[in-house]
C-alpha positions as CSV (number, residue, x, y, z in Angstrom):
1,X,154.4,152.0,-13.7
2,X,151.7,151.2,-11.2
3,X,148.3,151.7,-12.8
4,X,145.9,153.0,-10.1
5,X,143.1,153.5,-12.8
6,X,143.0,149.7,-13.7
7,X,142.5,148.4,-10.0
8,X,138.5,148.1,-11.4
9,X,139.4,146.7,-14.5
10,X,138.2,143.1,-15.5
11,X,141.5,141.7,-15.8
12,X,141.5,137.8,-17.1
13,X,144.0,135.1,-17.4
14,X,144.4,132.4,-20.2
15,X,142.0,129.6,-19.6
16,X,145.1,127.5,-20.7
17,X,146.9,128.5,-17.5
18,X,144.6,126.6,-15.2
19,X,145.7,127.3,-11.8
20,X,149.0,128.1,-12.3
21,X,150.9,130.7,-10.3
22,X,153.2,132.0,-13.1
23,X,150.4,133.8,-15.3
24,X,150.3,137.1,-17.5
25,X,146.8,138.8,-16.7
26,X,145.4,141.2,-19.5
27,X,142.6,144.2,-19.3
28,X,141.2,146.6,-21.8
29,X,142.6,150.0,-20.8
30,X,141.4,153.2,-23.0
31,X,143.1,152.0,-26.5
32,X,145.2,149.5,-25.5
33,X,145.5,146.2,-24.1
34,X,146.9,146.0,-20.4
35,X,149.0,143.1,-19.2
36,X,150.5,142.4,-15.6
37,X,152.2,139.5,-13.5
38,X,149.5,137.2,-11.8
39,X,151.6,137.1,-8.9
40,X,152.3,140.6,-8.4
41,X,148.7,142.2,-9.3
42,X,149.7,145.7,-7.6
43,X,152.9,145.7,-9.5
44,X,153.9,147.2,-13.0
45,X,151.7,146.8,-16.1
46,X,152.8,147.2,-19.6
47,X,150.1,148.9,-21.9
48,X,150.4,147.6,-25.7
49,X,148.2,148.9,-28.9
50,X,145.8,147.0,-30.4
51,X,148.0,146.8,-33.0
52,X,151.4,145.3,-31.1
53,X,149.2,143.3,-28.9
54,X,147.9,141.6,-32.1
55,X,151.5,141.0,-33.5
56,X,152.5,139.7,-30.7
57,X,150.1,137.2,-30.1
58,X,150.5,136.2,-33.9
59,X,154.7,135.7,-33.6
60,X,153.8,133.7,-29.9
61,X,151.3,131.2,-31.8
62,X,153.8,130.9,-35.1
63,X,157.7,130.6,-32.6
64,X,158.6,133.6,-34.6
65,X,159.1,135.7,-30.9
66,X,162.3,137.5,-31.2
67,X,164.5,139.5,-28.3
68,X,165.1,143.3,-29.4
């Protein structure tokens, strides 16, 4: 999905990521959290709740990611 509406939005990166090239960006969008590919900032973007966005952050900083 290529999200037209977001092209304004203040999209960030980690501060961990330096200047690396291989980077997730993230945005507020409506009630969600927006995330995209650093390297392809015209390209698809994934839109998560508050909610997900928040479980996922808390299984990446405990390893307990799991593949569906």
């Amino acid at each position: 999905m290529h999200e037209t509406g977001l092209s304004n939005a203040p999209w960030r990166k980690s501060s961990y990521s330096a200047n690396g090239e291989s980077c997730v960006e993230i945005a507020p969008a409506d009630d969600a959290i927006a995330t995209r590919d650093s390297k392809n900032p015209t390209g698809p973007v994934l839109h998560f709740t508050a909610t997900r966005w928040t479980a996922f952050l808390r299984a990446a900083e405990t390893g307990t990611l799991k593949p569906r």
